[in-house]
TILO-621365 format. One record per residue (C-alpha): residue in one letter; x, y, z. Coordinates in steps of 0.001 Angstrom, whole numbers, plus 500000, padded with zeros to 6 digits. Each point is the difference from the previous one (the first is absolute). Layout:
# residues N
<node r="A" x="X" y="Y" z="Z"/>
...
This chain:
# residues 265
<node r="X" x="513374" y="499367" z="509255"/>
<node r="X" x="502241" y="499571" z="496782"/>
<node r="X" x="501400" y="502892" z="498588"/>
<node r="X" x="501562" y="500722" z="496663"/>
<node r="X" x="501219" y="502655" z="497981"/>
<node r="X" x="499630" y="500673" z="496029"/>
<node r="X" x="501798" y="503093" z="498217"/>
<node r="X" x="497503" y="501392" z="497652"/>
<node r="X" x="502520" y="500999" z="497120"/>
<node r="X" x="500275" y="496373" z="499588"/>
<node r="X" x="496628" y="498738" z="499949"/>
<node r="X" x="497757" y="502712" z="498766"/>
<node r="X" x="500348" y="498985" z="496934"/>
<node r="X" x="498366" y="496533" z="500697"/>
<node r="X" x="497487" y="501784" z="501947"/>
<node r="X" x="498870" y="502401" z="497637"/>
<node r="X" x="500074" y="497181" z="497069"/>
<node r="X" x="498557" y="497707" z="502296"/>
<node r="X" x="498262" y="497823" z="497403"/>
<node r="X" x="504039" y="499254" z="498352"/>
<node r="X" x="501539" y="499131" z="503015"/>
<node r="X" x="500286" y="496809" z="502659"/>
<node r="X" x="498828" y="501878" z="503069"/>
<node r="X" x="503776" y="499187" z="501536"/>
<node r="X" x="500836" y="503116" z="501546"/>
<node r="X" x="503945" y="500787" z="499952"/>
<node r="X" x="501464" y="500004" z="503293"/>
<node r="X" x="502522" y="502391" z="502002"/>
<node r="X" x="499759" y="499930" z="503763"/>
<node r="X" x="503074" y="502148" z="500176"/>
<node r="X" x="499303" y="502710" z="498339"/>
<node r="X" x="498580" y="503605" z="502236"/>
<node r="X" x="497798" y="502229" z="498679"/>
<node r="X" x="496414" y="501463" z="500916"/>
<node r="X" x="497601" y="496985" z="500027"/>
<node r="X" x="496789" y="499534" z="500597"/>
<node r="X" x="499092" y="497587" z="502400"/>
<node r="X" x="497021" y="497487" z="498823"/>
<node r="X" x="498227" y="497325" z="502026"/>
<node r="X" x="499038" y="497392" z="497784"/>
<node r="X" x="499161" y="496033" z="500087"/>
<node r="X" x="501821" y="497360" z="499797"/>
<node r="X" x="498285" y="497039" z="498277"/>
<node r="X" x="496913" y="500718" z="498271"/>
<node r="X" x="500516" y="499161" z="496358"/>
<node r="X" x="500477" y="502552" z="497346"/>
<node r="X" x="499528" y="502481" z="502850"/>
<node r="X" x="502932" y="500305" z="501990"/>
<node r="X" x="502182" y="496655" z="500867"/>
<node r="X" x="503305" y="500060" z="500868"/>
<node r="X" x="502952" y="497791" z="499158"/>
<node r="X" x="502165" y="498844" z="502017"/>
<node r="X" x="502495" y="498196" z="498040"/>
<node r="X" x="499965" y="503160" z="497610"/>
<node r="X" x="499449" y="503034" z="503032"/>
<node r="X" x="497416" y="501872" z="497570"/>
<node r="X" x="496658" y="500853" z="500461"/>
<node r="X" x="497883" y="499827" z="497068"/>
<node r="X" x="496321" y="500127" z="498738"/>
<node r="X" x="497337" y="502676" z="499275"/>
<node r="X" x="500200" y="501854" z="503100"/>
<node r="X" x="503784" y="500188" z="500183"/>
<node r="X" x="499697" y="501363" z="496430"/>
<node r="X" x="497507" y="502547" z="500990"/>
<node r="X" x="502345" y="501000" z="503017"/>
<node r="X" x="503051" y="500826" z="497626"/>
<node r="X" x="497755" y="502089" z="497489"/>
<node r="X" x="498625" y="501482" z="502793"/>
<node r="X" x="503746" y="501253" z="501595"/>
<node r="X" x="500783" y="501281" z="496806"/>
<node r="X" x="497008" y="502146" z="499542"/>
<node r="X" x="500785" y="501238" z="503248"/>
<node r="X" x="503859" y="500353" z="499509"/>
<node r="X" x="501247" y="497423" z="501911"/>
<node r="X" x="503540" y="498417" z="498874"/>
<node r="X" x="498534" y="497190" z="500892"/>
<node r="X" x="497410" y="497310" z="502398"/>
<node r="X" x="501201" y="498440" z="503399"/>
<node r="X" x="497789" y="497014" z="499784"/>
<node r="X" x="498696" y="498805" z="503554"/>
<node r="X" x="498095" y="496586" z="500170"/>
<node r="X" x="497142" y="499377" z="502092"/>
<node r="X" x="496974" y="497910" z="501121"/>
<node r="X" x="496928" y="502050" z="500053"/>
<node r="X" x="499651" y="499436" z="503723"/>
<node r="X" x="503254" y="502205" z="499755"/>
<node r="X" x="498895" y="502906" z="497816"/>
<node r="X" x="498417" y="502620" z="502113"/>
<node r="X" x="502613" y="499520" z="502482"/>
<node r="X" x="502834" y="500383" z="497541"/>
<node r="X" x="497934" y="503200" z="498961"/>
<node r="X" x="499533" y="501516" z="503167"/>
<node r="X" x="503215" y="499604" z="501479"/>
<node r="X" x="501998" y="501640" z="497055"/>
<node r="X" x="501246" y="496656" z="498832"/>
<node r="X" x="498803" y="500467" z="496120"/>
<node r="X" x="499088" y="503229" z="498024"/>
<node r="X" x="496864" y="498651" z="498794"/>
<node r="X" x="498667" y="496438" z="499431"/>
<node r="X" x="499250" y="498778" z="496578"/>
<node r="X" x="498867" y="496382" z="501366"/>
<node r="X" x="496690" y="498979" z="498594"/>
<node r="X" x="498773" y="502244" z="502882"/>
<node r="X" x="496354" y="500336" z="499288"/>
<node r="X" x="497713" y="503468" z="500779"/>
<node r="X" x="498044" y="499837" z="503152"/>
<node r="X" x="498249" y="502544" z="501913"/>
<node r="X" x="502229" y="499341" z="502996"/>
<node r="X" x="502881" y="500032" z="498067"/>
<node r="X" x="499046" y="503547" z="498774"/>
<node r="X" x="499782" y="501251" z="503499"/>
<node r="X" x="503573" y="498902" z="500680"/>
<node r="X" x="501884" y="500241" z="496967"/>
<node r="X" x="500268" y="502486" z="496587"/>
<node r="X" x="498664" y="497703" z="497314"/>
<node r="X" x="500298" y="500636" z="496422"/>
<node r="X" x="498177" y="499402" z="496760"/>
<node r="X" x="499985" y="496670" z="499216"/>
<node r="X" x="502069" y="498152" z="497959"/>
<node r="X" x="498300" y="496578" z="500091"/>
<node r="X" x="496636" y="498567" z="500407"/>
<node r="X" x="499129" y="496350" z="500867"/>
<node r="X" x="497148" y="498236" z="501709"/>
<node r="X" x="499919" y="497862" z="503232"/>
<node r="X" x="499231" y="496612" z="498129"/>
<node r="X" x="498412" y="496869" z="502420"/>
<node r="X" x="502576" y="496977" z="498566"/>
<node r="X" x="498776" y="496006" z="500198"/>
<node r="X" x="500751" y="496767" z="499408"/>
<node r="X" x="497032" y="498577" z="497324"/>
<node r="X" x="499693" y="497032" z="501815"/>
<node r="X" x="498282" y="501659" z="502921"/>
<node r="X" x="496908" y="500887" z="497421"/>
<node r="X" x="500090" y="503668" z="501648"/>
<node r="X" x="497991" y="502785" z="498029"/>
<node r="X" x="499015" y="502725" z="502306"/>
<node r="X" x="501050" y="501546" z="503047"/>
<node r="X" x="497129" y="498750" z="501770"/>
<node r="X" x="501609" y="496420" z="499421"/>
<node r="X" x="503196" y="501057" z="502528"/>
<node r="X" x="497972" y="499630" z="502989"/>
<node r="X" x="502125" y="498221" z="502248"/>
<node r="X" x="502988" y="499661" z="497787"/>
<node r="X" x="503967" y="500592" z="500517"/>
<node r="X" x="500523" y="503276" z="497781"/>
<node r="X" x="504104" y="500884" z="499557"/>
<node r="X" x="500861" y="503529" z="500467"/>
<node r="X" x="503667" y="501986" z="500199"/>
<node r="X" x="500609" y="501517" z="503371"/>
<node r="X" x="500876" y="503834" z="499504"/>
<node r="X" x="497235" y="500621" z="497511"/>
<node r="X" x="496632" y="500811" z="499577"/>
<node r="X" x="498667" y="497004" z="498683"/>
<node r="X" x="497712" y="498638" z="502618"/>
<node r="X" x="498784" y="503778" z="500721"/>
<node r="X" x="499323" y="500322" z="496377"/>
<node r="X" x="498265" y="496272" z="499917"/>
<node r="X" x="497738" y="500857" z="503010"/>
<node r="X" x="498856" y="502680" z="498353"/>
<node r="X" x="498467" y="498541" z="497251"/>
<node r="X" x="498214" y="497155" z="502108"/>
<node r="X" x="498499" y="502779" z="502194"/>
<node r="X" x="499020" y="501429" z="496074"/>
<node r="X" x="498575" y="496686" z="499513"/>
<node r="X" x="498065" y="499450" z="503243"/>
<node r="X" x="501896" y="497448" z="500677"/>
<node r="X" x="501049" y="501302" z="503359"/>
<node r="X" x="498805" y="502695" z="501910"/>
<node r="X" x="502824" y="502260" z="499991"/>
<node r="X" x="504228" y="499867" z="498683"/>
<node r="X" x="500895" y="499776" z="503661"/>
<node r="X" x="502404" y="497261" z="501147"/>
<node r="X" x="497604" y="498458" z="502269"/>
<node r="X" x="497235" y="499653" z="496914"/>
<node r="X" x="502449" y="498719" z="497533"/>
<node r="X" x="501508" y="497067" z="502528"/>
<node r="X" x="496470" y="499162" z="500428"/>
<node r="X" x="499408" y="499310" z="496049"/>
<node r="X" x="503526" y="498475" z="499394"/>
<node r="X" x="503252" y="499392" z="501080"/>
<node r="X" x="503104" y="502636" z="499169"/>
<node r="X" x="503389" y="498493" z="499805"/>
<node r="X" x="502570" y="502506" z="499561"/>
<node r="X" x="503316" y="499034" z="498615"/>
<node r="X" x="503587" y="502125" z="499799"/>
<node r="X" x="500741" y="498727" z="496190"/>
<node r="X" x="497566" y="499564" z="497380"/>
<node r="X" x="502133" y="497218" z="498256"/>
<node r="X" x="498911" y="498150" z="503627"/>
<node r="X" x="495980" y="501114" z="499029"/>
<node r="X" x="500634" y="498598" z="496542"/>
<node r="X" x="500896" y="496203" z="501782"/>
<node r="X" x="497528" y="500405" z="502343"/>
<node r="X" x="497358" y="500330" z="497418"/>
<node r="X" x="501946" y="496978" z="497829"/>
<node r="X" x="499797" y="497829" z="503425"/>
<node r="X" x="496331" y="500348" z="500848"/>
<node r="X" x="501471" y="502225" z="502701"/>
<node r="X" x="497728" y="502649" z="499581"/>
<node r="X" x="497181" y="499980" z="497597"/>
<node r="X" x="500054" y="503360" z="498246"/>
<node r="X" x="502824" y="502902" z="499709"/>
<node r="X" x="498956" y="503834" z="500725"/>
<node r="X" x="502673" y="502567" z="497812"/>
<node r="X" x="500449" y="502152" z="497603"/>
<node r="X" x="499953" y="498367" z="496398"/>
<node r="X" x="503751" y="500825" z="499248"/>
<node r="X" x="501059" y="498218" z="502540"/>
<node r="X" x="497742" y="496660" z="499130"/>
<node r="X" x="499474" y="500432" z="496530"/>
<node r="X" x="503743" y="498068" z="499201"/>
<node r="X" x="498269" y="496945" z="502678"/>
<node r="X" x="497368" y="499463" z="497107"/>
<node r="X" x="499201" y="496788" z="498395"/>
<node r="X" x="498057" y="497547" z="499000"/>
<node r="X" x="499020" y="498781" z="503139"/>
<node r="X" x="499648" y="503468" z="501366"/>
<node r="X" x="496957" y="502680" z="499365"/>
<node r="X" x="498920" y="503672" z="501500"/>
<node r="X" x="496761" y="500793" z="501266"/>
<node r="X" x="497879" y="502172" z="497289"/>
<node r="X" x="500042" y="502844" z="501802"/>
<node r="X" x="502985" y="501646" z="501848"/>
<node r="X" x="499692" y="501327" z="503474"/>
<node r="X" x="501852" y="503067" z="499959"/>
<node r="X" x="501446" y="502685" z="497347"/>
<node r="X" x="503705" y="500929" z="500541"/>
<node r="X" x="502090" y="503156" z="499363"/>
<node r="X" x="503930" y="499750" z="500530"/>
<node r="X" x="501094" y="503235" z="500585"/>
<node r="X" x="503470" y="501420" z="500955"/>
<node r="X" x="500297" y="500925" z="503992"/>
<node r="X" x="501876" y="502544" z="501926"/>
<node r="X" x="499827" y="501535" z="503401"/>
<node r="X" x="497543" y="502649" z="501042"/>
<node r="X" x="500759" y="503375" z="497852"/>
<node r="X" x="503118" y="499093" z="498921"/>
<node r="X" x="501818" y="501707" z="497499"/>
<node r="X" x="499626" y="497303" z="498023"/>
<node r="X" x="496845" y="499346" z="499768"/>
<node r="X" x="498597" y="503067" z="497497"/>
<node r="X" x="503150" y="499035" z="497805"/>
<node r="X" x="499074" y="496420" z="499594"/>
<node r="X" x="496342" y="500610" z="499517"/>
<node r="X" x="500840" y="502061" z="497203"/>
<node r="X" x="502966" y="497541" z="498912"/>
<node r="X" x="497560" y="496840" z="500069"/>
<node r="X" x="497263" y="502097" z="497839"/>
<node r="X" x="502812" y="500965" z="497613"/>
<node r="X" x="500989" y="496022" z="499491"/>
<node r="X" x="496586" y="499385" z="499426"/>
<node r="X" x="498946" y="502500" z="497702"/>
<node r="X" x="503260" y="499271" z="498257"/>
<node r="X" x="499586" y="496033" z="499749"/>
<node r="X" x="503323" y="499386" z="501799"/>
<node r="X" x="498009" y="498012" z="502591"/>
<node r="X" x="497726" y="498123" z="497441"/>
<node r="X" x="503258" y="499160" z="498024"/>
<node r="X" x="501352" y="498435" z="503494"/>
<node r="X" x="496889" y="497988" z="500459"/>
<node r="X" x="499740" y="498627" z="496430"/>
<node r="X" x="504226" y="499019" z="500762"/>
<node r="X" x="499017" y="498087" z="502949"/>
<node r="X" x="496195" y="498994" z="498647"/>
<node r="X" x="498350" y="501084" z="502736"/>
């Protein structure tokens, strides 16, 4: 896990004018105060990505996290980087405050965690190379299909061939016996695999595939799941009710469309 620390006095201003500035947070790991401690991705674009040569974490979420401390009176956010096979763990063991990580709404997600409002919505998206002539799902049978391990992708993806009748149920067991599931630990990996012949389709959300897009690239018609990225925090914490209510303030206000437009997501 990276971790990084940004004094709100110095950035807000950024932040809160998000669609002036670079998205280059100022940096002061020496500085103490009362932070609050975010888990948030490392390298999905215009997300959350962090730079090593510079030590900052920037993108959309990472500008949502320092808006969000400051409605919440934080002098300022203790950034903590993870994979998403990392995030609940992080969570659970006290590591983080709250995870603002593309973390997407689940029922069994409710049932462990607080979730708030959202503040983003996306689709699962079914990516392809044209040259494979692919148009449905029912054309995957027996394909190579790219997921991220840590997410809920291939649940999600199941799902909707069960909805399509397709398989007979979003088990494991029914899925492997449609197609084969090849989880990888970095989607930049997914994104050669697909270029290679490697696999033959990518399963995740469109953020994270839209910037692999081109001309020799397509989406299926119809997307296989709807996403909500909501903030995270431990069962009845006192955090929770305050960022519920800080995340519907940001959205009623704009602050969080302003972000997106900044980072055109």
């Amino acid at each position: 896990m990276k971790r990084f620390f940004i004094v709100l006095a110095a950035a807000l201003t950024a932040v809160s004018l998000a669609a002036c500035g670079s998205g280059n947070a100022t940096a002061d790991t020496k500085v103490s105060g009362n932070y609050l401690k975010v888990g948030v991705r490392t390298n999905l674009a215009n997300f959350s990505t962090y730079d090593e040569a510079a030590d900052t974490y920037y993108g959309f979420e990472d500008d949502v996290a320092k808006t969000l401390a400051y409605e919440l009176g934080y002098d300022g956010v203790e950034y903590v980087g993870l994979d998403p096979a990392e995030r609940d763990q992080a969570l659970e063991n006290g590591s983080i405050d709250c995870l603002i990580a593309a973390y997407s709404k689940t029922d069994e997600r409710e049932e462990k965690f607080d979730l708030s409002l959202p503040y983003y919505y996306d689709e699962g998206r079914v990516m392809i190379e044209k040259s494979t002539l692919f148009e449905d799902y029912a054309d995957l049978k027996g394909a190579k299909v790219a997921v991220r391990t840590g997410t809920t992708a291939a649940e999600n993806f199941a799902a909707k061939l069960c909805e399509k009748g397709l398989i007979a149920d979003s088990s494991e067991a029914a899925l492997a016996g449609f197609l084969d599931i090849i989880e990888f630990d970095a989607y930049a990996d997914m994104n050669a695999a697909l270029e290679s012949g490697e696999v033959d389709a990518i399963c995740a959300d469109g953020c994270i595939t839209l910037p692999w897009l081109d001309d020799e690239r397509t989406y299926f018609e119809e997307a296989y799941s709807e996403e909500e990225y909501v903030v995270a925090t431990v069962k009845d914490s006192d955090l929770s009710e305050k960022i519920d209510e800080a995340i519907s303030s940001m959205t009623e206000s704009g602050e969080i469309d302003t972000i997106a437009v900044k980072w055109g997501v």
